[in-house]
Every structure is written in C-alpha cells, then in structure tokens.
C-alpha positions as CSV (number, residue, x, y, z in Angstrom):
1,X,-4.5,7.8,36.6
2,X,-2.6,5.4,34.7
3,X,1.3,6.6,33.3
4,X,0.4,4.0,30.3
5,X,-0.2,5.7,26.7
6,X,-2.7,5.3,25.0
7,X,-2.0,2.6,22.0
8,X,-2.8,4.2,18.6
9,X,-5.6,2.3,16.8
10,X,-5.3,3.9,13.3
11,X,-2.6,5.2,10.9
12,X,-3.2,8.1,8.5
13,X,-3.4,7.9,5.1
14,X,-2.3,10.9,2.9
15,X,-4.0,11.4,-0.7
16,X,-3.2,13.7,-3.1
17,X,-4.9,14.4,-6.5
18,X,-5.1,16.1,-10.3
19,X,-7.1,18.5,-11.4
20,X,-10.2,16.3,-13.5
21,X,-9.5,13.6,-11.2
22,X,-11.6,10.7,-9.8
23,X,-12.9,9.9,-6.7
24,X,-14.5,5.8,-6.7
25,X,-16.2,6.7,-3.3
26,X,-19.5,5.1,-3.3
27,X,-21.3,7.5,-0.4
28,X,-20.8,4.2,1.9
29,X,-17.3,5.0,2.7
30,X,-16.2,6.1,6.1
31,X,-12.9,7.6,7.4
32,X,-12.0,4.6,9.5
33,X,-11.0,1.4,7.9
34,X,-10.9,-1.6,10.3
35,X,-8.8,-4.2,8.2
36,X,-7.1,-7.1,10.3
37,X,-3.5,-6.8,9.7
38,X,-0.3,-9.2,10.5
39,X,0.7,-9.1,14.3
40,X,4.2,-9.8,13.2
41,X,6.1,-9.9,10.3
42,X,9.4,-11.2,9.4
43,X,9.7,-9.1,6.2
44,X,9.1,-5.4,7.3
45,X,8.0,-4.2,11.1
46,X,5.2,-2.0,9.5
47,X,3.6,-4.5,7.0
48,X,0.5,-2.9,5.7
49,X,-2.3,-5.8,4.5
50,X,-2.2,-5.5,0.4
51,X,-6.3,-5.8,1.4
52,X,-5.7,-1.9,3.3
53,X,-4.1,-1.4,0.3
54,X,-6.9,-1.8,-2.4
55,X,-9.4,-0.7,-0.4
56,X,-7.6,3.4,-0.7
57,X,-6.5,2.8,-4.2
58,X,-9.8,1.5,-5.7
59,X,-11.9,4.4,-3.8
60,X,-9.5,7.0,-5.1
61,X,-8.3,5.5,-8.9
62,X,-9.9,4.4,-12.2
63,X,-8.2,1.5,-13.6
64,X,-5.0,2.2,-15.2
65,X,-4.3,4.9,-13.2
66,X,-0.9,5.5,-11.4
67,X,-0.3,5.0,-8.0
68,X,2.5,6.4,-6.1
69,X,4.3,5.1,-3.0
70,X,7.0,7.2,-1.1
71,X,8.2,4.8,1.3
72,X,7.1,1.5,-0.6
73,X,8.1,-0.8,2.4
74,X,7.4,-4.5,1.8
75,X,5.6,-3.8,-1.5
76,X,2.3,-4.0,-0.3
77,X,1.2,-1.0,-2.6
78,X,2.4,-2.5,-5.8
79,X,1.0,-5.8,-4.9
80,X,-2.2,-4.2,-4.5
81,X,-2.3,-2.4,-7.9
82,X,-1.0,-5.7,-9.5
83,X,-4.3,-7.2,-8.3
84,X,-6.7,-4.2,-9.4
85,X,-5.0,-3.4,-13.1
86,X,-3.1,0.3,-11.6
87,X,0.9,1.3,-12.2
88,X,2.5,1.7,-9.2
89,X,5.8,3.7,-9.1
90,X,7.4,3.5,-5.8
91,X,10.7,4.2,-3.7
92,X,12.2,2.5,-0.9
93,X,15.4,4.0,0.9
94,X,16.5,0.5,2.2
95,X,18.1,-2.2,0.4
96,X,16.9,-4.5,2.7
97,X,13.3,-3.6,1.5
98,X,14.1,-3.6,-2.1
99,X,15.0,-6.8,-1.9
100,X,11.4,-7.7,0.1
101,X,9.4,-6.1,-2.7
102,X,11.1,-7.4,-5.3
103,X,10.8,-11.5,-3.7
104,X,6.6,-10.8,-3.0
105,X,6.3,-9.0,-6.4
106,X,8.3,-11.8,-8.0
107,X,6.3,-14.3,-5.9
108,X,2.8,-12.9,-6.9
109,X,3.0,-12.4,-10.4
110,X,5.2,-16.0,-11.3
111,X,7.3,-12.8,-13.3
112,X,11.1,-12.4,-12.8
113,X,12.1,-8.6,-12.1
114,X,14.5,-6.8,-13.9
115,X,16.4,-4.1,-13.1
116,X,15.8,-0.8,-15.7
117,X,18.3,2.1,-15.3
C-alpha cells in the first residue's frame, strides 16, 4: 500500500436558490464537469476557468439574474456573467485579489472601474 493520498479530481460547487426560481438544466447535464483549467497561475493559486464558470451560472440563471460570489478570488465569476448578460455581486477578503479582479474586469470589458461607497 502506498502512504501517497489520493489527489482530488473535483471541487464542489454550492447552489442556493428562491422560491419561483429557475433551473436552465437541459436533462443532458451531469454532476461532473471536466473543464481544463490553468496549471498555474500568477494572479490567484485557485484560478477557476471563467468557461467552469458559465457553464453553473447559465444552468442555474435566466438572463439578468444575480449571481453571487462569497470568495470572488480572481474575478472569474464576474467575468463570466459579464459574458452571459448576469449581475454579479461579489466579495473578496484580500486586497491583493481586489486588485486582480478589478485589472481582468477592467481588461475584459475596455471599462475603467470605479469605486462606489
């Protein structure tokens, strides 16, 4: 017997819904998503492929809809409803990270961010 672990090959994704809300699934969709992500990344250690990103929001939105993200990270989430017409609201503990989001978000859209207080 080998004293390796065994290498986690997925990440759980939590959803939460409304009352009268809507589900996109399409009866082809299965629990396990295989979606090539970054190897490494210079801009957050847990970088999640905007791609990962739609797939979850589009199956379980309508556009317009708003998406939240707890631990927004690198900003893949907002990114993602950028591209498919959904309001993201998000946090990010780090400074650091804020900083990330606000470059790719400022990046993708050719937009400048301002700050609203």
């Amino acid at each position: 017997m080998s004293p390796a672990k065994y290498q986690r090959m997925y990440e759980p994704c939590f959803y939460g819904w409304a009352e009268k809300s809507s589900f996109g699934d399409d009866r082809t969709q299965t629990e396990v998503w295989e979606i090539n992500r970054p190897l490494n990344s210079k801009l957050h250690p847990t970088m999640k492929p905007v791609e990962l990103c739609i797939k979850g929001i589009t199956n379980s939105s309508i556009p317009g809809a708003i998406v939240f993200d707890g631990f927004l990270g690198s900003g893949s989430t907002l990114i993602a409803c950028e591209q498919i017409g959904r309001k993201c609201y998000g946090v990010e503990i780090d400074p650091a990270y804020c900083d990330v989001i606000k470059d790719r978000w400022e990046k993708f859209t050719g937009k400048k961010a301002k700050r609203d207080i």
